[in-house]
C-alpha positions as CSV (number, residue, x, y, z in Angstrom):
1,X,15.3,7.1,17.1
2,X,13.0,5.1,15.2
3,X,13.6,1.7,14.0
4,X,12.2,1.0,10.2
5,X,10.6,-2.3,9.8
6,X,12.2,-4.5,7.2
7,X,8.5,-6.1,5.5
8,X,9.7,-9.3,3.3
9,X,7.0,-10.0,0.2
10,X,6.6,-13.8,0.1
11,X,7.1,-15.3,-3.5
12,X,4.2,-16.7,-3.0
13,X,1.9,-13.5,-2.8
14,X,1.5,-11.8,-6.0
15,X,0.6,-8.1,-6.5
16,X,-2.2,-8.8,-8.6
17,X,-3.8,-10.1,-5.4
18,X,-4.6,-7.2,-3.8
19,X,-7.5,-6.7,-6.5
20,X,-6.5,-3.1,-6.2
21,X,-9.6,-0.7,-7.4
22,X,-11.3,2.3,-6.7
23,X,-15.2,3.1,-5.4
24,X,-16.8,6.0,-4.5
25,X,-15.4,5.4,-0.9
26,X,-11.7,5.7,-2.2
27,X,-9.1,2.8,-2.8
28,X,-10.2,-0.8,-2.6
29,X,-8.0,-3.8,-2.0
30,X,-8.1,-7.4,-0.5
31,X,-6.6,-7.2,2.8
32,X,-5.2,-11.2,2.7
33,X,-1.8,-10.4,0.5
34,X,-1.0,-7.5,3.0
35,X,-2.0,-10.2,6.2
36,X,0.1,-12.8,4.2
37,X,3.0,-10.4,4.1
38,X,2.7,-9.1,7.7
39,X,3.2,-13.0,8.9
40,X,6.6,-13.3,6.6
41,X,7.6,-10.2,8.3
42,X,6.4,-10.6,11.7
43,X,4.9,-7.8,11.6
44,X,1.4,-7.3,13.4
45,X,-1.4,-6.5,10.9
46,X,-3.4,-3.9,12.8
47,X,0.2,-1.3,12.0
48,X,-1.6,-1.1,9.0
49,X,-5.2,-1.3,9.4
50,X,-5.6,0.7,12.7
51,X,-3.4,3.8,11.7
52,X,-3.3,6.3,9.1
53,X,-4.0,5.1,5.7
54,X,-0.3,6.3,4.7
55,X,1.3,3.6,6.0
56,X,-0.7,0.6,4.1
57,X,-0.6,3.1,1.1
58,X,3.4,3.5,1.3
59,X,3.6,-0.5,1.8
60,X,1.5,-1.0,-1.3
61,X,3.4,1.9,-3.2
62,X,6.8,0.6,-2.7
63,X,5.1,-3.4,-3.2
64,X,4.6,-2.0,-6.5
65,X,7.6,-0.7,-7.7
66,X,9.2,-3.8,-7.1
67,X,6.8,-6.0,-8.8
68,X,7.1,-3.7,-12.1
69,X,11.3,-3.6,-10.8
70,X,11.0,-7.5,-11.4
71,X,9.0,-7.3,-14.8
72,X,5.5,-7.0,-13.6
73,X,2.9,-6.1,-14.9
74,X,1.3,-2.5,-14.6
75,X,-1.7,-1.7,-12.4
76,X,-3.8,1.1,-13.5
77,X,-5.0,1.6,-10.4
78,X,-1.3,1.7,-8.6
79,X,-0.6,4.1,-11.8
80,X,-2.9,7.0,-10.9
81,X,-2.0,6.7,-6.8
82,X,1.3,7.6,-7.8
83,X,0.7,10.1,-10.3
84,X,-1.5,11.2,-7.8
85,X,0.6,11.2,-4.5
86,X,3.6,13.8,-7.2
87,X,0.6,15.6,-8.0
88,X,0.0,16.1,-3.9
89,X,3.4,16.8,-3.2
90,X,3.6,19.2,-5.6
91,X,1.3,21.2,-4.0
92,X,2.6,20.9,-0.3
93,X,1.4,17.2,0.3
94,X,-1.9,15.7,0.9
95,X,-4.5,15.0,3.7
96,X,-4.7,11.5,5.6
97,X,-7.7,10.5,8.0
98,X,-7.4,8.3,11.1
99,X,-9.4,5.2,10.5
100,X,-13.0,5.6,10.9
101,X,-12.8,9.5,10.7
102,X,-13.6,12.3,8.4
């Protein structure tokens, strides 16, 4: 069985941190709020940098529904993964690369 990793958001990290955008490369973000909230969790960065992109995706997914859960503000950018991610499973799901393959 596999045990789920409980990741704790420090009140001191704010979603608006990740400068979430787009390039011609694919989603953007700053990688210190997700290393910031690793070390509250004691979680080891690289589970998110050296696997598949779905599972820093998911983390900053469910990061943002509970910022806009507390009153956040919206993210444009979060707004169209989303839509984008029903759009994929509406379909049969998406595709995910391993880190530095295509």
């Amino acid at each position: 069985m596999q045990q789920k990793t409980m990741i704790s958001i420090p009140e001191t990290v704010s979603f608006s941190e990740l400068k979430l955008s787009r390039s011609s490369n694919g989603v953007v973000f700053d990688w210190q709020p997700i290393i910031a909230i690793c070390e509250a969790s004691g979680v080891d960065p690289d589970m998110f940098r050296q696997s598949q992109e779905d599972n820093v995706s998911a983390l900053i997914i469910q990061w943002y529904a509970a910022h806009k859960s507390a009153g956040g503000e919206p993210d444009d950018v979060a707004e169209e993964l989303i839509a984008e991610v029903m759009q994929e499973d509406q379909l049969g799901g998406g595709f995910s690369h391993l880190p530095g393959k295509a």
